[in-house]
Backbone as JSON Lines, residues from 0, in Angstrom:
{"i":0,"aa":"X","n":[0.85,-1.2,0.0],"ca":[0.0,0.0,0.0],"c":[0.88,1.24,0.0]}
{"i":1,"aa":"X","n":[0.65,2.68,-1.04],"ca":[1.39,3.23,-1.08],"c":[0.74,4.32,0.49]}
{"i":2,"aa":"X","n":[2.06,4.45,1.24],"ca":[1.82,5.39,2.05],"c":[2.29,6.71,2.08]}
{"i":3,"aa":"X","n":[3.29,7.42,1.15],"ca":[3.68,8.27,0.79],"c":[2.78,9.52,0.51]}
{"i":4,"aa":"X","n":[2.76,10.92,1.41],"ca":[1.44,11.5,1.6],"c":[1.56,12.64,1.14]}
{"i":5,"aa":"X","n":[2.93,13.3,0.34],"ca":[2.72,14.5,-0.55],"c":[1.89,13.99,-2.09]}
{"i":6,"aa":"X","n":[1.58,14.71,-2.33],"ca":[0.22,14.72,-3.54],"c":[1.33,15.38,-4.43]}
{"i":7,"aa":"X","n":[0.58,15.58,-5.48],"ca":[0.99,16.28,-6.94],"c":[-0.06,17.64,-6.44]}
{"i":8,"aa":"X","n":[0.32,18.93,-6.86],"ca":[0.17,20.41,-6.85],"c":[0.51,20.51,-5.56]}
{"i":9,"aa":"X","n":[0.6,19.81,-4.33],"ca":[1.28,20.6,-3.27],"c":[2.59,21.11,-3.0]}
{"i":10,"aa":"X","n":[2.44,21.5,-2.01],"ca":[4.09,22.62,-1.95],"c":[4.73,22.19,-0.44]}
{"i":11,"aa":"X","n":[5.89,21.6,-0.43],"ca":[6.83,21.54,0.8],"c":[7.85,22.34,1.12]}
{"i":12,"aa":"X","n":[8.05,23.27,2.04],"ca":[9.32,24.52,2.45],"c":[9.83,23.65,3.4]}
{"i":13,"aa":"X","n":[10.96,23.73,3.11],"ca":[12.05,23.42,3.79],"c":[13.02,24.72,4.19]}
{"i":14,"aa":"X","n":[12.62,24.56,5.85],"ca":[13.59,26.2,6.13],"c":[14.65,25.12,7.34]}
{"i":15,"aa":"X","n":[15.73,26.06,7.35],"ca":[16.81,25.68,8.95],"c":[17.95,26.78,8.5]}
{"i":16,"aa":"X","n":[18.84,25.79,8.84],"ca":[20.23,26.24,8.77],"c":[21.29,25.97,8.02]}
{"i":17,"aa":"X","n":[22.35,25.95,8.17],"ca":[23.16,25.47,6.8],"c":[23.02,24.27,6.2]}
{"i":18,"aa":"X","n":[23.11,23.11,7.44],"ca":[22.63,22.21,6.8],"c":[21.63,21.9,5.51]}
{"i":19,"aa":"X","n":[20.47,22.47,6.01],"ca":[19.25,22.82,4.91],"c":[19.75,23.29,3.53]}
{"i":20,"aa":"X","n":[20.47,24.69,4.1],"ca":[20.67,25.85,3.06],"c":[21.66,25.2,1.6]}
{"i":21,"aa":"X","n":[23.07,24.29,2.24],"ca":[23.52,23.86,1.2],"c":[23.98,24.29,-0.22]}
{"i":22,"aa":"X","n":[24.29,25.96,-0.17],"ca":[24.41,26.53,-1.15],"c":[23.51,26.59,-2.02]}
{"i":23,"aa":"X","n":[22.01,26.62,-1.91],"ca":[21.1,27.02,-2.48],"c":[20.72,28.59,-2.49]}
{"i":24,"aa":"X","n":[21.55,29.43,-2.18],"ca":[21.72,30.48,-2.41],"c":[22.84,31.0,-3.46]}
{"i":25,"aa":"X","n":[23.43,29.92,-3.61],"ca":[24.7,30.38,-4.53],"c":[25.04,29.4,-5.4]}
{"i":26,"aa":"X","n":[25.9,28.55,-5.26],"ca":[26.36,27.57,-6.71],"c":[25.72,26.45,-6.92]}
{"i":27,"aa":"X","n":[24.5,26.17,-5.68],"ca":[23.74,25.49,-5.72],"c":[21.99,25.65,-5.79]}
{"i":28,"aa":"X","n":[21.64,26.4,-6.64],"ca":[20.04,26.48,-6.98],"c":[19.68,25.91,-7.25]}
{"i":29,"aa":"X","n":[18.28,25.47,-6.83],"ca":[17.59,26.54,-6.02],"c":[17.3,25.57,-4.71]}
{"i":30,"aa":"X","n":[17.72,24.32,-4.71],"ca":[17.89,23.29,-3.53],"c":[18.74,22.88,-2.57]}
{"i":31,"aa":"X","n":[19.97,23.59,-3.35],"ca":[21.29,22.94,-2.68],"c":[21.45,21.75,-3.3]}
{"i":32,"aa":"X","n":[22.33,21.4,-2.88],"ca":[23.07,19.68,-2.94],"c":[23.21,18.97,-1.8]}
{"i":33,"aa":"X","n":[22.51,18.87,-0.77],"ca":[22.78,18.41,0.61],"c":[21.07,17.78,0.29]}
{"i":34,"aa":"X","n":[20.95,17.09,1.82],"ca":[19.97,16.42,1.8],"c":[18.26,16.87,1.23]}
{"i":35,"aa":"X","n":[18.04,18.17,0.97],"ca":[17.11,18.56,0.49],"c":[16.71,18.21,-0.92]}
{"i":36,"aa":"X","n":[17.83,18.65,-2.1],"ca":[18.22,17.86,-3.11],"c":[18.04,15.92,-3.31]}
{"i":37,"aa":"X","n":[18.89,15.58,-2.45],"ca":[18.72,14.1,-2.43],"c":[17.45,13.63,-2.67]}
{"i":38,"aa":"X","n":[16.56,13.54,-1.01],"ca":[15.61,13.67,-0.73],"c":[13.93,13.97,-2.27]}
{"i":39,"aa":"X","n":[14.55,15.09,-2.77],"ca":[13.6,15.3,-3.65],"c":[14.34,14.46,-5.31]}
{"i":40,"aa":"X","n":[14.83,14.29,-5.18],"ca":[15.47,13.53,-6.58],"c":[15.11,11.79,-6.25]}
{"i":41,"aa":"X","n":[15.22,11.31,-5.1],"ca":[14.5,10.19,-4.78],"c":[13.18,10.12,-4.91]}
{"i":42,"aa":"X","n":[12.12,11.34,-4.17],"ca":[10.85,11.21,-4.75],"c":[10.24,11.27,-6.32]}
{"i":43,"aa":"X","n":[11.32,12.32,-6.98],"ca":[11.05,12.05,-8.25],"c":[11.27,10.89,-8.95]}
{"i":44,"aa":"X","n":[12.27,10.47,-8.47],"ca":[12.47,8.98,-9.3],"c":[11.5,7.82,-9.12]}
{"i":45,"aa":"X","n":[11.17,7.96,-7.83],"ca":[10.33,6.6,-7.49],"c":[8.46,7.16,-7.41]}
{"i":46,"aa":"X","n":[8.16,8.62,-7.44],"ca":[7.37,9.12,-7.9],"c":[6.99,10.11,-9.44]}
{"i":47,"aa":"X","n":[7.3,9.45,-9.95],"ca":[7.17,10.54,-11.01],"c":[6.03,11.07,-11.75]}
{"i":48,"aa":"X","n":[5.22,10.21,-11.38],"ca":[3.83,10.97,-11.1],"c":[3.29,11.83,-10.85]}
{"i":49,"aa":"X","n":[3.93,12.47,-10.06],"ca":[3.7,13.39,-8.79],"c":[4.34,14.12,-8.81]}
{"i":50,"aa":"X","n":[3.66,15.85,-9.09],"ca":[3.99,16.99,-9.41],"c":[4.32,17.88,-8.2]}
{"i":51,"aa":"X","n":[5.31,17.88,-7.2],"ca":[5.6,18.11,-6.04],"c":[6.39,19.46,-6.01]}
{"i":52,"aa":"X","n":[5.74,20.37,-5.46],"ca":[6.91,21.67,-5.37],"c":[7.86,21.7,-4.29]}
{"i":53,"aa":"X","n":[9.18,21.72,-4.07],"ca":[10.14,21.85,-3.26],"c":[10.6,22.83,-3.41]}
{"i":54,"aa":"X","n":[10.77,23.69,-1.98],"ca":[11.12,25.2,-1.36],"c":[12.0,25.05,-0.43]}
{"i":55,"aa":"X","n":[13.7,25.7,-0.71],"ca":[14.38,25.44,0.24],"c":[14.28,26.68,1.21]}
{"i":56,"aa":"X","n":[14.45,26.9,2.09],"ca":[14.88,28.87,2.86],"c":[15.66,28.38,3.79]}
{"i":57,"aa":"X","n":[16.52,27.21,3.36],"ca":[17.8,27.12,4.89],"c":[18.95,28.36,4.97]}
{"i":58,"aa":"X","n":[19.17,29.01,5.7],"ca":[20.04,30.03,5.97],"c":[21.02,29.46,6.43]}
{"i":59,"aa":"X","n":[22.91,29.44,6.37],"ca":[23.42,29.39,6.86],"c":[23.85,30.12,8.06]}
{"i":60,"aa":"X","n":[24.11,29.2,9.19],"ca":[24.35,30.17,10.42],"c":[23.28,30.31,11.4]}
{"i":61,"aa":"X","n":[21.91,29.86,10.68],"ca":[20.94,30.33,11.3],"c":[20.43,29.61,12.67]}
{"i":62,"aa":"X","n":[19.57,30.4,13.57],"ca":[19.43,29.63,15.15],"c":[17.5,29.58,15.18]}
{"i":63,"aa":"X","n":[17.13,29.31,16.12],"ca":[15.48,29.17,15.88],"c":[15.25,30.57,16.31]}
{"i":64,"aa":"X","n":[15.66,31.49,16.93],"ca":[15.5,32.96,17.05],"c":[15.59,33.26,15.5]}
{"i":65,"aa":"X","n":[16.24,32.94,14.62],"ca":[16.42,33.64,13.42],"c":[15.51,33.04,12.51]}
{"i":66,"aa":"X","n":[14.58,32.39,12.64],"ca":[13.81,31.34,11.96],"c":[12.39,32.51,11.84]}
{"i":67,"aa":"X","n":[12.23,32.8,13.83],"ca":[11.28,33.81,13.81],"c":[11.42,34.74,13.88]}
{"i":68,"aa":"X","n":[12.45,35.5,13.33],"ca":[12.33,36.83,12.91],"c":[12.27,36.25,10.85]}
{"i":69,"aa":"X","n":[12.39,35.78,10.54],"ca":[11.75,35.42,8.88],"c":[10.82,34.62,8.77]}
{"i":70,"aa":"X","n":[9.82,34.48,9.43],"ca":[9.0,33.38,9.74],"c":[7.73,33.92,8.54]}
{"i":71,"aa":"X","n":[7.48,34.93,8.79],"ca":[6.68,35.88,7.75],"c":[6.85,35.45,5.99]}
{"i":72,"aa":"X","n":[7.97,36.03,5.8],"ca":[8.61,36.1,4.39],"c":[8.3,34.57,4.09]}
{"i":73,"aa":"X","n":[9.48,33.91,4.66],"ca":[9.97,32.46,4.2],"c":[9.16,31.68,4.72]}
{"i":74,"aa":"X","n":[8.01,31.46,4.91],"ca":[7.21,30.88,5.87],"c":[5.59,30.92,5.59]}
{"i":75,"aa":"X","n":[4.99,31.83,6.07],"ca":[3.82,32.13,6.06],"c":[3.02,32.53,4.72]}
{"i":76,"aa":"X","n":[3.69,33.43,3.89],"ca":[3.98,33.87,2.94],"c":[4.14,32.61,1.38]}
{"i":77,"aa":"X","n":[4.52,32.02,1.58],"ca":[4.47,30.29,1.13],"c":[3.21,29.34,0.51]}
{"i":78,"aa":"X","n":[2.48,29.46,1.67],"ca":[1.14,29.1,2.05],"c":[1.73,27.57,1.75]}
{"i":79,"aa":"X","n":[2.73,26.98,2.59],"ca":[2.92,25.21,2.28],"c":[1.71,24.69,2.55]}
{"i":80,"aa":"X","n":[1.86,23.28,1.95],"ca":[1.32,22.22,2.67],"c":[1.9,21.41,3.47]}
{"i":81,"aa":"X","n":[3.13,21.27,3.18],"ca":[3.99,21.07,4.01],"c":[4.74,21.77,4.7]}
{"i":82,"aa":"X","n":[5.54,21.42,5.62],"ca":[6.44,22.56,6.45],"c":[7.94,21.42,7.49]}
{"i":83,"aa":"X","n":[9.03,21.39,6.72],"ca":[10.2,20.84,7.17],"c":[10.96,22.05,7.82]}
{"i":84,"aa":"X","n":[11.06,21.84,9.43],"ca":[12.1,22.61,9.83],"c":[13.12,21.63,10.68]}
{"i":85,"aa":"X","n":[14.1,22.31,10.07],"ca":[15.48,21.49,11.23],"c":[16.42,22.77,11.5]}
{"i":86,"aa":"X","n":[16.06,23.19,12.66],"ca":[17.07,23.89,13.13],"c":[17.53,23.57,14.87]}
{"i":87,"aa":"X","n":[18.43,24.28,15.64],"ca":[19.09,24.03,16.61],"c":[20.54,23.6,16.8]}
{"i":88,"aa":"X","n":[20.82,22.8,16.02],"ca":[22.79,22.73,16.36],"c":[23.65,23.94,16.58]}
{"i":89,"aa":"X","n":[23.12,24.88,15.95],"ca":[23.71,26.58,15.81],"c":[23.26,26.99,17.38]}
{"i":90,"aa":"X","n":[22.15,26.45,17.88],"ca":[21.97,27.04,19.43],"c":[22.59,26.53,20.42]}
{"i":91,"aa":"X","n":[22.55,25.36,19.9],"ca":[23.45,24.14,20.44],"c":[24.88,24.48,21.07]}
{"i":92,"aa":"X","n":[25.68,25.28,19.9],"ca":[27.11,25.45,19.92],"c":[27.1,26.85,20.62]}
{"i":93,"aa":"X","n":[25.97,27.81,19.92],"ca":[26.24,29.28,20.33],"c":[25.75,29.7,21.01]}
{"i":94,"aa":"X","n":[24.76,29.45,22.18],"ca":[23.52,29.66,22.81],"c":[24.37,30.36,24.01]}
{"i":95,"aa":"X","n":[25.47,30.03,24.56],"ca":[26.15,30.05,26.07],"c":[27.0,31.52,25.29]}
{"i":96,"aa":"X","n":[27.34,31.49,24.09],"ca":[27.97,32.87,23.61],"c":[27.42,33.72,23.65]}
{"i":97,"aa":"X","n":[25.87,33.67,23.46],"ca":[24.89,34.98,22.82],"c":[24.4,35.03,24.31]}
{"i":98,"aa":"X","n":[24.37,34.31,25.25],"ca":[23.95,34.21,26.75],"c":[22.2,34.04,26.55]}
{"i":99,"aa":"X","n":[22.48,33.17,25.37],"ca":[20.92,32.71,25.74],"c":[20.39,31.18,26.42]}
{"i":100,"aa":"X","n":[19.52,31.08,26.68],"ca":[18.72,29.75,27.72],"c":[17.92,28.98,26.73]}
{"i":101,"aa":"X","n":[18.02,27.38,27.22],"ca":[16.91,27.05,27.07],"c":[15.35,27.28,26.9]}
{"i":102,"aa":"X","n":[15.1,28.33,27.79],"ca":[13.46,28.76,28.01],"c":[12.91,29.39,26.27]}
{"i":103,"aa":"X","n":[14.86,30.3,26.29],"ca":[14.71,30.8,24.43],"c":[14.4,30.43,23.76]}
{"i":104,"aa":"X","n":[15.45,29.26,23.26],"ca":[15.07,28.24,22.36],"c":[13.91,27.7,22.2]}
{"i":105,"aa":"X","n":[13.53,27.29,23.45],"ca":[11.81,27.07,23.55],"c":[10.53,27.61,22.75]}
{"i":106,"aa":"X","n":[10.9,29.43,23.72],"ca":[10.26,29.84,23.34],"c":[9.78,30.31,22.12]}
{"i":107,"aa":"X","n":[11.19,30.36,21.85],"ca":[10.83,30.91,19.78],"c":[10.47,29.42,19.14]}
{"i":108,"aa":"X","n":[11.03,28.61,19.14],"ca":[10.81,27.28,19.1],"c":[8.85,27.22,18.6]}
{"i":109,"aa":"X","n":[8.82,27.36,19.93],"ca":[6.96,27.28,20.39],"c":[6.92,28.4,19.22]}
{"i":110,"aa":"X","n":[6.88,29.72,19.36],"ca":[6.34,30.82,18.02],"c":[6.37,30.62,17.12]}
{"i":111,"aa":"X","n":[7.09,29.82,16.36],"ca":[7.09,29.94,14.65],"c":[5.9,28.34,14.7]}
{"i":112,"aa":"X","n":[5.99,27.39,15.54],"ca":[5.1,26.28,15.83],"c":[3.53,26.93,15.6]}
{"i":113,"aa":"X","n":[3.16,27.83,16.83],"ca":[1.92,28.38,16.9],"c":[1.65,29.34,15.54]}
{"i":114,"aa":"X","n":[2.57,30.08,15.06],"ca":[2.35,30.58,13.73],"c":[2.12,29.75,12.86]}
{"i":115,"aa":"X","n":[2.72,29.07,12.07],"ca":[2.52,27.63,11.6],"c":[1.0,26.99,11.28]}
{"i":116,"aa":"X","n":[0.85,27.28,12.47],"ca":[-0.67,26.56,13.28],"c":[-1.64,27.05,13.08]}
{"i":117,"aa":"X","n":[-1.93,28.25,13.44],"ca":[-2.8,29.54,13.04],"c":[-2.56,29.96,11.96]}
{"i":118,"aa":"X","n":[-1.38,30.12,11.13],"ca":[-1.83,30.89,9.87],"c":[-1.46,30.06,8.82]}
{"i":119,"aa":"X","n":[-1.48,29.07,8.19],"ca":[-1.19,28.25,7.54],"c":[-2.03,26.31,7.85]}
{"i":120,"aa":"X","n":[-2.03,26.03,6.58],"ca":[-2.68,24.63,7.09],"c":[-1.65,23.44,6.35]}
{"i":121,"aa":"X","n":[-0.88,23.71,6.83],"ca":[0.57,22.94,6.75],"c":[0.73,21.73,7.68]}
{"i":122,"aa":"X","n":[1.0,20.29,7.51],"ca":[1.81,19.69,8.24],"c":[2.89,19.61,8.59]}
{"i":123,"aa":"X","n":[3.44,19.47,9.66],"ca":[4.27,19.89,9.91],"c":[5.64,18.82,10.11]}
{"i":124,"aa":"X","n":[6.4,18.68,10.2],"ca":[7.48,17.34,9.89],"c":[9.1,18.39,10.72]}
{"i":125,"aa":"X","n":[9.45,17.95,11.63],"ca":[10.94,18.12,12.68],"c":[11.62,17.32,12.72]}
{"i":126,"aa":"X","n":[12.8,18.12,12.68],"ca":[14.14,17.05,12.67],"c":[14.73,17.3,14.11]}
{"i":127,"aa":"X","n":[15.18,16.17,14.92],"ca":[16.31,16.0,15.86],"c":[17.62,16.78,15.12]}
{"i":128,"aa":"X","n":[18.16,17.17,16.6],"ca":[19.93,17.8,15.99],"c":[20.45,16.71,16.17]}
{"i":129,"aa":"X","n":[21.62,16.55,15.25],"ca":[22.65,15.83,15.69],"c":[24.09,16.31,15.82]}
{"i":130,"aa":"X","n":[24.93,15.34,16.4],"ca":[26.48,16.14,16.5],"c":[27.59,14.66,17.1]}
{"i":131,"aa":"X","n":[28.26,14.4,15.89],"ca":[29.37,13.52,15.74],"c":[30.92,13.6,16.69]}
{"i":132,"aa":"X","n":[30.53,13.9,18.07],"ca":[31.77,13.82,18.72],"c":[33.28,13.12,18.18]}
{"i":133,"aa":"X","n":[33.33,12.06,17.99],"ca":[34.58,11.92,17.21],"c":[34.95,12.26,16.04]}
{"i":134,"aa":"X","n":[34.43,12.83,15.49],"ca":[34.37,13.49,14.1],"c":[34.97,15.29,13.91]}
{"i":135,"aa":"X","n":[34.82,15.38,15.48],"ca":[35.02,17.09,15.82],"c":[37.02,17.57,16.36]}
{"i":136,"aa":"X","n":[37.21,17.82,15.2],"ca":[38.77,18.03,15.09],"c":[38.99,19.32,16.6]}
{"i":137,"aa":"X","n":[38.2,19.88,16.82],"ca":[38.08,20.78,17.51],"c":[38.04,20.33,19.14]}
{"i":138,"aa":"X","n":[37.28,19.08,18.86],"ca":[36.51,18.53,20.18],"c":[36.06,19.4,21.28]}
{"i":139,"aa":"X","n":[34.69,20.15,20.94],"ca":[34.19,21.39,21.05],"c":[33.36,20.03,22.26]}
{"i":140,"aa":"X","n":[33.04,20.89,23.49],"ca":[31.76,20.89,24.5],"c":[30.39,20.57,23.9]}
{"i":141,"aa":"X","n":[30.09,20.02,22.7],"ca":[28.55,20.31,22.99],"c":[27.51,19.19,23.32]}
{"i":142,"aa":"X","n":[26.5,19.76,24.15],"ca":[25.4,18.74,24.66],"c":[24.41,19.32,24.25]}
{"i":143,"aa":"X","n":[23.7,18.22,22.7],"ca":[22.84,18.47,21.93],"c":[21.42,17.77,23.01]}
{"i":144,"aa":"X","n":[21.29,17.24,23.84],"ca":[20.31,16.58,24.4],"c":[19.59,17.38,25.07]}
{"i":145,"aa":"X","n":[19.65,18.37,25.55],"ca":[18.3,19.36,25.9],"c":[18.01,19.84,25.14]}
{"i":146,"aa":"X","n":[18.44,19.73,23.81],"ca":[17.96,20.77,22.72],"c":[16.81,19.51,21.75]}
{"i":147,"aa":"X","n":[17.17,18.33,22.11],"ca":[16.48,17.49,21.07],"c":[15.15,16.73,22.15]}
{"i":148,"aa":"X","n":[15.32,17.21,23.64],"ca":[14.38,16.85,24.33],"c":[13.02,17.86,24.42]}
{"i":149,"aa":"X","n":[13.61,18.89,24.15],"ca":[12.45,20.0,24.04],"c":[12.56,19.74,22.5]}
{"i":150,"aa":"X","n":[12.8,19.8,21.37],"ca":[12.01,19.47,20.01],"c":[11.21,18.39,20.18]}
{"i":151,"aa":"X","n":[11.75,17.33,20.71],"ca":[11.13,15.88,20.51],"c":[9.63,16.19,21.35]}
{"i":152,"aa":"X","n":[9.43,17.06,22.93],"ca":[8.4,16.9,23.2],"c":[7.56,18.43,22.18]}
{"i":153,"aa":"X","n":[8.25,19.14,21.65],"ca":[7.21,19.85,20.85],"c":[6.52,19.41,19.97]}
{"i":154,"aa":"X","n":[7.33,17.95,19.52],"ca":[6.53,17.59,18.24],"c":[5.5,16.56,18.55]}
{"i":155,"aa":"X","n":[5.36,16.29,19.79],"ca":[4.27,15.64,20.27],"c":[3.31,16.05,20.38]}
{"i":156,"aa":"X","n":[3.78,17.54,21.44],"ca":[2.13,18.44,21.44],"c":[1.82,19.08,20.32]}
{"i":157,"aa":"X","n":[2.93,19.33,19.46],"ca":[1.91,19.82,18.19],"c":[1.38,19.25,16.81]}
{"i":158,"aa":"X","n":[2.06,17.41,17.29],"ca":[1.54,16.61,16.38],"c":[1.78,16.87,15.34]}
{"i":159,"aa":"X","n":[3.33,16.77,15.43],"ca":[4.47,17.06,13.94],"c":[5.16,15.69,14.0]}
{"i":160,"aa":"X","n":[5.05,15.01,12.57],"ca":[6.19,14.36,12.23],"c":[7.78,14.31,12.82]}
{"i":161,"aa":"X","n":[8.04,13.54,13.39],"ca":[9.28,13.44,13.8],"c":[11.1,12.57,13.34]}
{"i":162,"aa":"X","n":[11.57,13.18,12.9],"ca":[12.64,11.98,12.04],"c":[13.9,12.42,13.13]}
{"i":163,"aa":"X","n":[13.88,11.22,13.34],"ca":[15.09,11.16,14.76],"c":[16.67,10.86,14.4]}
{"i":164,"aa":"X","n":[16.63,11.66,13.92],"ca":[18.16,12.07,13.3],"c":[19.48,11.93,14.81]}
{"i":165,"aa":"X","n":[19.36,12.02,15.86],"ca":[20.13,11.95,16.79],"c":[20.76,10.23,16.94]}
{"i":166,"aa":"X","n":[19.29,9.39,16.88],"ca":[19.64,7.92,17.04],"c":[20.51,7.31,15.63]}
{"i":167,"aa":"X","n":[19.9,7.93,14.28],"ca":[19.86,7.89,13.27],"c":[22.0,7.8,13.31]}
{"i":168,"aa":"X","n":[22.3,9.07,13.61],"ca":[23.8,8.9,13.18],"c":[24.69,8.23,13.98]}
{"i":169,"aa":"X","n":[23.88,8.0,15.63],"ca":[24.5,7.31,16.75],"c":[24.97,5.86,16.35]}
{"i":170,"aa":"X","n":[23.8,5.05,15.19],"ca":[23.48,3.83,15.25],"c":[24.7,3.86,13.67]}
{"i":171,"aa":"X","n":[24.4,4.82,12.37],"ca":[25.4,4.98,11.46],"c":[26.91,4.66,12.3]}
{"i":172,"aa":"X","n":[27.43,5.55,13.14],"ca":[28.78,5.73,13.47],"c":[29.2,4.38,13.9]}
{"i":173,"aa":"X","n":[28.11,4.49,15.15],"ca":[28.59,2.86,15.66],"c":[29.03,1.63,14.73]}
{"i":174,"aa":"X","n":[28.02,1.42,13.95],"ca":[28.31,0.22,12.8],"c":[29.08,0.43,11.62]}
{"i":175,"aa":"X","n":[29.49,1.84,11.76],"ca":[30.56,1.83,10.46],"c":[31.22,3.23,10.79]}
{"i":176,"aa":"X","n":[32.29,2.72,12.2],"ca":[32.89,4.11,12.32],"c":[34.03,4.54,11.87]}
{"i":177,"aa":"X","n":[34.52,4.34,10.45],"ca":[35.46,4.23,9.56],"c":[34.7,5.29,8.68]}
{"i":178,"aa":"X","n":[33.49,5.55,8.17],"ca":[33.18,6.44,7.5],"c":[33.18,7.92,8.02]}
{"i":179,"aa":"X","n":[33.21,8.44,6.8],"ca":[33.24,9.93,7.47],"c":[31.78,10.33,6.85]}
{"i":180,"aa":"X","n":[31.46,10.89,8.25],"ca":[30.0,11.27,8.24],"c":[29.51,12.98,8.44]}
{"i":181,"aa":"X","n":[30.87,13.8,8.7],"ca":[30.96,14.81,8.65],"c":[31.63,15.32,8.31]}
{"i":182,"aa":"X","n":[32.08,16.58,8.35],"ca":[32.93,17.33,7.4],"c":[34.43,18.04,8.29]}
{"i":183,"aa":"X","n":[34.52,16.77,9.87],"ca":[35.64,16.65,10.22],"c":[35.14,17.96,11.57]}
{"i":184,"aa":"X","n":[33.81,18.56,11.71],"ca":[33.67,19.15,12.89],"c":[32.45,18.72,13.39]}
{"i":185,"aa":"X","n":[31.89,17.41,12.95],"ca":[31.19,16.8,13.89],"c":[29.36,17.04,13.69]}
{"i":186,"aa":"X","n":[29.55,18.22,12.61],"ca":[27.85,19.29,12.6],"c":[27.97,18.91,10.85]}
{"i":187,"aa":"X","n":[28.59,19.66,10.31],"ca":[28.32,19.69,8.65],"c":[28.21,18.31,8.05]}
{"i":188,"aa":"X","n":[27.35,17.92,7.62],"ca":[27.47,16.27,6.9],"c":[28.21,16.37,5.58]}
{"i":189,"aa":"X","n":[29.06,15.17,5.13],"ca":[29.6,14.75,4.06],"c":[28.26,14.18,3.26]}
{"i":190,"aa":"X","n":[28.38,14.12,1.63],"ca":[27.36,13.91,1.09],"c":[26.78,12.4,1.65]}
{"i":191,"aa":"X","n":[27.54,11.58,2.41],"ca":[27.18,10.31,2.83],"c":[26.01,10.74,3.86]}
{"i":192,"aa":"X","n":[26.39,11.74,4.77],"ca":[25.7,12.44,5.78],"c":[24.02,12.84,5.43]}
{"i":193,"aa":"X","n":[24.3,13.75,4.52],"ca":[23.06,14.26,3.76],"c":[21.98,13.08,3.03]}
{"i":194,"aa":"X","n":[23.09,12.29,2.66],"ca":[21.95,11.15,1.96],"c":[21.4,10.53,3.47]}
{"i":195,"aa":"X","n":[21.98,9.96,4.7],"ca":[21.51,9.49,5.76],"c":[20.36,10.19,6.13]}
{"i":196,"aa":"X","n":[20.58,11.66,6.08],"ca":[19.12,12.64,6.36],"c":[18.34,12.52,5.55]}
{"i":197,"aa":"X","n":[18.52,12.39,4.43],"ca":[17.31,12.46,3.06],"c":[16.05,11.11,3.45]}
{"i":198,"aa":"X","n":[17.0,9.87,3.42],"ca":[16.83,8.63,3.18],"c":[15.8,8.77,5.16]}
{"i":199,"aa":"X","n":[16.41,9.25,6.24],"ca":[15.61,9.28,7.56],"c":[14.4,10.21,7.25]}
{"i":200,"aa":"X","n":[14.25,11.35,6.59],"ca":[13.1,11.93,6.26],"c":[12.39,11.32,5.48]}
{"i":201,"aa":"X","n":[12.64,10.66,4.78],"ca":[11.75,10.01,3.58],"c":[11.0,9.46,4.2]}
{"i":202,"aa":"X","n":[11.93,8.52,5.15],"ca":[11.25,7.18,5.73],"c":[9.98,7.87,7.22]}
{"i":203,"aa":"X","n":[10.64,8.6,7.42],"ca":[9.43,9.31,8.47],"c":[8.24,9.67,7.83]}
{"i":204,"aa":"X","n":[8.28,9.85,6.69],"ca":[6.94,10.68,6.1],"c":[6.05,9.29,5.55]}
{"i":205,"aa":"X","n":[6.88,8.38,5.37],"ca":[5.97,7.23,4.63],"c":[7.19,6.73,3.32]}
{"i":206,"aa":"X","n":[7.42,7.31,3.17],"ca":[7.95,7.14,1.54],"c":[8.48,5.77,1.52]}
């Protein structure tokens, strides 16, 4: 039974952060080449039926504070039917720099959610952060787990799709930790990386 639940004339935005963004602002239009790309070149192939619009607005750099201050433009403005956001690793790393809290993250978190909600009739689909400790040449401090415990319970109460990208690269590394799965700081994925995200979103949605 096919369970795969984007239609032909609907529209999916995909907003975050670099990850997302992927040079779809620059040598890569209008998708990037990172998992957004993938992702939709798989549905075309194995759907081709199906007349699917894909919208990237990943910003590099970007944090979920910066999500809702463009939430309007890149967002609302859209009118998706769908709605892919993955952001947080950027809060993850920079949150203790900018001297911001948890409650933040939250809270903007929750705003672009309730916007979403109210002004749009979008489903909604969240990604877990992830972050490759041995992979980080830097071997930077970070503890992505309060950041993926408050997504994980937002997407419960607001009854969003969830693709658990945290277990997802834990279970990759473990069984094949000879590959390189990042781009040597533990956050940026190698195209092996991006296809792991494409191939975990797919599979969350049905595909």
């Amino acid at each position: 039974m096919n369970r795969f639940p984007l239609k032909s004339g609907e529209k999916i935005v995909f907003i975050g952060d670099s990850i997302t963004d992927c040079g779809r602002r620059k040598e890569f239009p209008p998708l990037g080449n990172g998992y957004v790309y993938i992702a939709y070149n798989l549905t075309v192939a194995k759907y081709p039926e199906r007349n699917i619009l894909w919208i990237n607005k990943g910003i590099s750099g970007d944090t979920v504070q910066g999500l809702a201050e463009r939430w309007s433009k890149d967002v609302i403005d859209e009118k998706p039917d769908w709605l892919s956001i993955y952001i947080g690793i950027n809060n993850a790393t920079k949150d203790k720099l900018l001297n911001r809290t948890l409650e933040s993250f939250e809270e903007s978190y929750r705003e672009i959610l309730d916007r979403a909600r109210k002004e749009t009739n979008a489903k909604i689909i969240m990604f877990e952060i992830f972050y490759v400790d041995s992979e980080d040449l830097n071997k930077r401090n970070v503890d992505i787990s309060p950041y993926n415990r408050i997504i994980r319970s937002l997407a419960e109460e607001y009854k969003a799709m969830l693709v658990p990208l945290d277990s997802a690269f834990k279970e990759a590394v473990n069984k094949r930790p000879t590959c390189q799965w990042t781009m040597n700081d533990g956050v940026h994925p190698t195209s092996i990386g991006h296809t792991l995200i494409a191939l975990k979103f797919l599979e969350s949605i049905g595909w």
